[in-house]
C-alpha positions as CSV (number, residue, x, y, z in Angstrom):
1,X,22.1,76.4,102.9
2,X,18.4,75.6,103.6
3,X,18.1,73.2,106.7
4,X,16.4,69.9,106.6
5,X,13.2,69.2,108.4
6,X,15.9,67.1,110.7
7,X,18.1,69.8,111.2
8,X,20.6,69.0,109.0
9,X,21.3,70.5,105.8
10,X,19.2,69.8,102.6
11,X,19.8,67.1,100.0
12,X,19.4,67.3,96.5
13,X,17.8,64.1,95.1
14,X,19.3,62.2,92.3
15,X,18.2,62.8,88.8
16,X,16.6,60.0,87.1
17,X,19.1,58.6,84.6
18,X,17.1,58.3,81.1
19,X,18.1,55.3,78.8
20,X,20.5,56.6,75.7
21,X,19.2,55.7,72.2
22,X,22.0,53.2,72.1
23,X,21.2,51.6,74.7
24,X,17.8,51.4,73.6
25,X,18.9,49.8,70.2
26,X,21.0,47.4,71.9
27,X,18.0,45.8,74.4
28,X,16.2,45.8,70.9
29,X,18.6,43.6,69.1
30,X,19.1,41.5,72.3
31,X,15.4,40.6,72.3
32,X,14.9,39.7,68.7
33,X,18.1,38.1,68.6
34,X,16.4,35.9,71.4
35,X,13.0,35.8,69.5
36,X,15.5,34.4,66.4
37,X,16.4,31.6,68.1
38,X,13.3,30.9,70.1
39,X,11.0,30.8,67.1
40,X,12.3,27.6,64.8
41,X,12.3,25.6,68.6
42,X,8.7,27.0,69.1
43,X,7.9,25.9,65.6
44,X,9.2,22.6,66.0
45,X,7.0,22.0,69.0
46,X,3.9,23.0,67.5
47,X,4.6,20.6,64.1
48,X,5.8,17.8,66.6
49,X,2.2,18.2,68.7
50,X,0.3,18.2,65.0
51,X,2.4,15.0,63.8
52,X,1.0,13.7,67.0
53,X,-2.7,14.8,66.8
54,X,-2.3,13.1,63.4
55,X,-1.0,9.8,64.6
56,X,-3.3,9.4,67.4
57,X,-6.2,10.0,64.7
58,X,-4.8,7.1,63.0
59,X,-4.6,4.7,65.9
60,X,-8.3,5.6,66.7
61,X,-9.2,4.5,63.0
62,X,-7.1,1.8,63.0
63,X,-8.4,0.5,66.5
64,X,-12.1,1.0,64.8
65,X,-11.1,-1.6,61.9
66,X,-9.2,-3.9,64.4
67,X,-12.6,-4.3,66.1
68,X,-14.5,-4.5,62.6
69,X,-12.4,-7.8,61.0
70,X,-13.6,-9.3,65.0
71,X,-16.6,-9.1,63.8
72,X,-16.4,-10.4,60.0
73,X,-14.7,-13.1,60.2
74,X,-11.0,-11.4,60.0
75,X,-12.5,-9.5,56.6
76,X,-11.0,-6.3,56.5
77,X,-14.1,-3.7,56.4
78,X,-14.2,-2.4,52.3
79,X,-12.3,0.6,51.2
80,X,-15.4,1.8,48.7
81,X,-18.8,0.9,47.1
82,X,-21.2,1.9,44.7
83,X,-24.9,1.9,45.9
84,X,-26.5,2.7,42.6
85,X,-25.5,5.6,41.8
86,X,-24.3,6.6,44.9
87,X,-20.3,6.6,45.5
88,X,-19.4,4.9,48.8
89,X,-16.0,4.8,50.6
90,X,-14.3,3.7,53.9
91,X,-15.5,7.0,55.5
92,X,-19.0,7.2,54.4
93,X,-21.8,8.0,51.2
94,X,-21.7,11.0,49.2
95,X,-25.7,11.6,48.1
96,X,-26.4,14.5,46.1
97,X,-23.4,16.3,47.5
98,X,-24.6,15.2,51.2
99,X,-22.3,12.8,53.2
100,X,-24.1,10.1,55.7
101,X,-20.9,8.9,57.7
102,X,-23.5,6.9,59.3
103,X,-23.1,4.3,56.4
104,X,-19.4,3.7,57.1
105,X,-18.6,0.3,58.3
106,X,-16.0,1.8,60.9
107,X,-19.4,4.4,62.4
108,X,-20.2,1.3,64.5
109,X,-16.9,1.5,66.5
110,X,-15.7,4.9,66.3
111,X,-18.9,7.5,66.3
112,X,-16.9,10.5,65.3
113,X,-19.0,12.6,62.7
114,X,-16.3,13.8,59.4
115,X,-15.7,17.6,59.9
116,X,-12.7,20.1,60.5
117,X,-10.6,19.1,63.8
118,X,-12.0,15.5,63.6
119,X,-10.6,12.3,63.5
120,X,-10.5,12.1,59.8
121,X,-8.4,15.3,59.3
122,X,-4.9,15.5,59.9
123,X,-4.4,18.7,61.4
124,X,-1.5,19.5,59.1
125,X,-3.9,19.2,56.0
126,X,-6.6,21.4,57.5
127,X,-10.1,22.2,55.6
128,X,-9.1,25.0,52.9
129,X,-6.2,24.1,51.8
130,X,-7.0,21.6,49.5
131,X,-10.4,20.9,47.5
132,X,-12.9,17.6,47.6
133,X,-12.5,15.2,45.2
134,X,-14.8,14.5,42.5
135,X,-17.5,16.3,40.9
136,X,-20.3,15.4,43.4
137,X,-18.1,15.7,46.4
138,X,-19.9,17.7,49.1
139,X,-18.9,21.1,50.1
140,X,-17.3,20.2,53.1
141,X,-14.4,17.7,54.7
142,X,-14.5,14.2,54.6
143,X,-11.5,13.0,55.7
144,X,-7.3,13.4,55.0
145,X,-6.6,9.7,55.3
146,X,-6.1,7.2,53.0
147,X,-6.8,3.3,53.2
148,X,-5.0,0.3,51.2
149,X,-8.0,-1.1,49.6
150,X,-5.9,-1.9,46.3
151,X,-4.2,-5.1,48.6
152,X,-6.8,-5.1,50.8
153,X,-10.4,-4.9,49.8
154,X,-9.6,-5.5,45.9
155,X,-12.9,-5.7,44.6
156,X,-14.5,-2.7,46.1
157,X,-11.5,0.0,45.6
158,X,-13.1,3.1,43.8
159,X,-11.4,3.1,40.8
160,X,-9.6,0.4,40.5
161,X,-11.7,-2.9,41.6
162,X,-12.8,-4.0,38.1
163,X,-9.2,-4.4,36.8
164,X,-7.9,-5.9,39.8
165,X,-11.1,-7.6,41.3
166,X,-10.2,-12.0,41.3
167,X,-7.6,-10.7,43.6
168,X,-8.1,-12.0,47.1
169,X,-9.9,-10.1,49.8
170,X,-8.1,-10.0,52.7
171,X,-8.6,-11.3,56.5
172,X,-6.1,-10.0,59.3
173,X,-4.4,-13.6,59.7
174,X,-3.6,-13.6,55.7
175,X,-1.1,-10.4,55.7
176,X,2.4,-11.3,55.9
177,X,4.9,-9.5,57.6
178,X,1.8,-7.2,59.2
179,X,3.8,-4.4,60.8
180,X,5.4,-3.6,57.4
181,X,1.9,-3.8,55.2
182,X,0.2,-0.3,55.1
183,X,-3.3,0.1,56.5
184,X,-4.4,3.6,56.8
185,X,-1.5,6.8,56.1
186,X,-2.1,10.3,55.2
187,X,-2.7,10.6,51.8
188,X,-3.7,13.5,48.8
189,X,-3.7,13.4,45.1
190,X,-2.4,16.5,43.0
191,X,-4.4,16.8,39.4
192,X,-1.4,18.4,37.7
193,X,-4.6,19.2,34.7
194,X,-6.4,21.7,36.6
195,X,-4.0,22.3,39.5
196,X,-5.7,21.2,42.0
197,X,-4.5,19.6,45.1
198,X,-7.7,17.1,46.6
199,X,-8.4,14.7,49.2
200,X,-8.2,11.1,48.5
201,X,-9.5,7.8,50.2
202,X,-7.0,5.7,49.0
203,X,-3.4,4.8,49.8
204,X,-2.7,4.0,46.2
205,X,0.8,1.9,45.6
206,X,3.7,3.5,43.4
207,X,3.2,0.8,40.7
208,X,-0.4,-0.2,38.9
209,X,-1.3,-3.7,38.0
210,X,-3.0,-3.6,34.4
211,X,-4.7,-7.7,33.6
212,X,-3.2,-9.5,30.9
213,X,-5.4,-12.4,29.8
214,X,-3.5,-15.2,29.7
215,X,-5.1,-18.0,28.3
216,X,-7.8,-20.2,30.3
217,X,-4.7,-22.2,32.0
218,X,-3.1,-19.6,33.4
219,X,-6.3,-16.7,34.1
220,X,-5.2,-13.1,34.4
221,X,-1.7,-12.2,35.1
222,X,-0.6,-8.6,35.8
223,X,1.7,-6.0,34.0
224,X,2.5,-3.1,36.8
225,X,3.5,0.5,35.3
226,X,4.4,3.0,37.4
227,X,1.6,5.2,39.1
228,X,2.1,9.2,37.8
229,X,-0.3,9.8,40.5
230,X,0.7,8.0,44.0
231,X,-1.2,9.1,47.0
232,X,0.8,9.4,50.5
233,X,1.6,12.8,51.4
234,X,4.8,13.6,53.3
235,X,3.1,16.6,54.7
236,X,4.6,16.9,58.1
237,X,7.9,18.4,57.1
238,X,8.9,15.3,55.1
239,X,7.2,12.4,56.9
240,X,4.2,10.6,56.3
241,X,2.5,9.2,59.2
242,X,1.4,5.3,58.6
243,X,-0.7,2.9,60.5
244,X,0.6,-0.4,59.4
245,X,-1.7,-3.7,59.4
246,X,-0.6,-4.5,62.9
247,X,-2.1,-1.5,64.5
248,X,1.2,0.2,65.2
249,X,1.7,4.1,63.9
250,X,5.1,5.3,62.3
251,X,6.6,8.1,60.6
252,X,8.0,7.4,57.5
253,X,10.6,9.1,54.9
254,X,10.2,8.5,50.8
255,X,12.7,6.4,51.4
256,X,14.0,6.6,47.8
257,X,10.3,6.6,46.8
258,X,9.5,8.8,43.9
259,X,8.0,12.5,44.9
260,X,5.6,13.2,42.1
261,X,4.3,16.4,43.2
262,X,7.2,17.8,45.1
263,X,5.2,20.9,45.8
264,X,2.9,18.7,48.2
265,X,5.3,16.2,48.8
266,X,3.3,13.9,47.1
267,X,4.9,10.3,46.3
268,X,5.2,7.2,47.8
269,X,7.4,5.3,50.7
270,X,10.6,3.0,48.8
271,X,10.7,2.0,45.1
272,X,8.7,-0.5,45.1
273,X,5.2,-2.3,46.0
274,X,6.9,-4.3,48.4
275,X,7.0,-4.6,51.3
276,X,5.0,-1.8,52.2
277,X,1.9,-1.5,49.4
278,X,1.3,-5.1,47.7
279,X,3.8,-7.3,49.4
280,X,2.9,-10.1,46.9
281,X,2.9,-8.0,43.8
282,X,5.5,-10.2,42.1
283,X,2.7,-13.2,42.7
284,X,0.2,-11.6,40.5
């Protein structure tokens, strides 16, 4: 036996033991077992931390209009326009398929240009996977939210101000039950025609008013029909986030609402106008 360098006799040193191919497999199935049940709680996170972006977007706007009805007289600021030919809304002026968000009445308090990763996009409705809306819309995003102009700002609601326009504009002080009346909430509108899913700028409510003339004694009254087409969009896994007229944000369910695009979750929160929409919709 060959001596040591010590003087002792020689050792042999162990041989490296090699992982088997079963044991292999079984580390493998260990770690994407783990991945498994890692990957819904990671997905989870990240659409919790979108629903949030989203609702922090909404108190910003909703802060921006707090600060405008300060400023005129309790008015709430006007959910659209028409400038000649030039289409106006809450957000800003489409001209010749340009958009001036200079022009909004809420630019003044919140100077936040309309783009991708703004505060007018949710960031579960990102730019791409929808299309503007209208034929002169610009090329670019405008924004993912919707306002309640139709109880609101009657009169200048794109749309739908000349058939509901002797309604009353409203001030801040004149909403009942304010933490229950929708201000701003994400919103899209699904043209079943052409298949397209598009942006919107208004919050419209599940039922429509159409004007009945009355007589001179008793001026227009109202016939509602149901809306094929409402507008809040239950995008973040089945919630719709909502600013209400009070300046707090919610999440909110259908509720029983009807889904009228189920492939966008598009529909609208409870079965009726009230309280939510047009709280006074019986009145008209």
């Amino acid at each position: 036996m060959a001596a040591s360098p010590a003087g002792g006799p020689a050792r042999c040193p162990h041989p490296r033991r090699a992982f088997s191919l079963i044991e292999l497999l079984v580390v493998v199935a260990i770690v994407s077992l783990l991945v498994s049940l890692l990957l819904p709680t990671l997905s989870a996170a990240r659409a919790q931390g979108r629903r949030t972006v989203c609702a922090s977007n909404l108190r910003q706007l909703t802060l921006a209009i707090v600060m405008y009805t300060s400023e005129n007289r309790g008015l709430f600021p006007p959910c659209g326009w028409k400038r000649g030919k030039i289409p106006g809304y809450w957000w800003g002026e489409i001209n010749n398929g340009k958009v001036d968000y200079t022009v909004s009445p809420l630019f003044k308090y919140i100077r936040s240009p309309l783009g991708e990763e703004t505060v007018y996009e949710c960031p579960d409705q990102p730019w791409g996977t929808y299309k503007p809306q209208g034929t002169n819309a610009p090329d670019k995003p405008t924004s993912t939210y919707g306002y309640n102009g139709y109880y609101l700002t009657p009169a200048a609601t794109p749309g739908w101000g000349p058939g509901i326009a002797k309604r009353p504009w409203q001030r801040m002080e004149s909403v009942p039950q304010p933490a229950q009346v929708f201000l701003l909430a994400d919103t899209m509108i699904y043209f079943a025609a052409k298949d397209e899913l598009c942006n919107d700028a208004l919050l419209d409510p599940p039922f429509l008013a159409q004007p009945n003339w009355a007589g001179p004694s008793k001026g227009t009254q109202y016939r509602w029909i149901p809306n094929d087409n409402p507008t809040t969009s239950f995008r973040h896994r089945g919630l719709t986030n909502v600013a209400s007229c009070d300046g707090h944000v919610d999440s909110f369910n259908p509720e029983g609402g009807r889904i009228a695009a189920p492939q966008y979750n598009l529909g609208a929160v409870g079965s009726a106008n009230n309280p939510h929409y047009v709280p006074d919709w019986k009145d008209w």
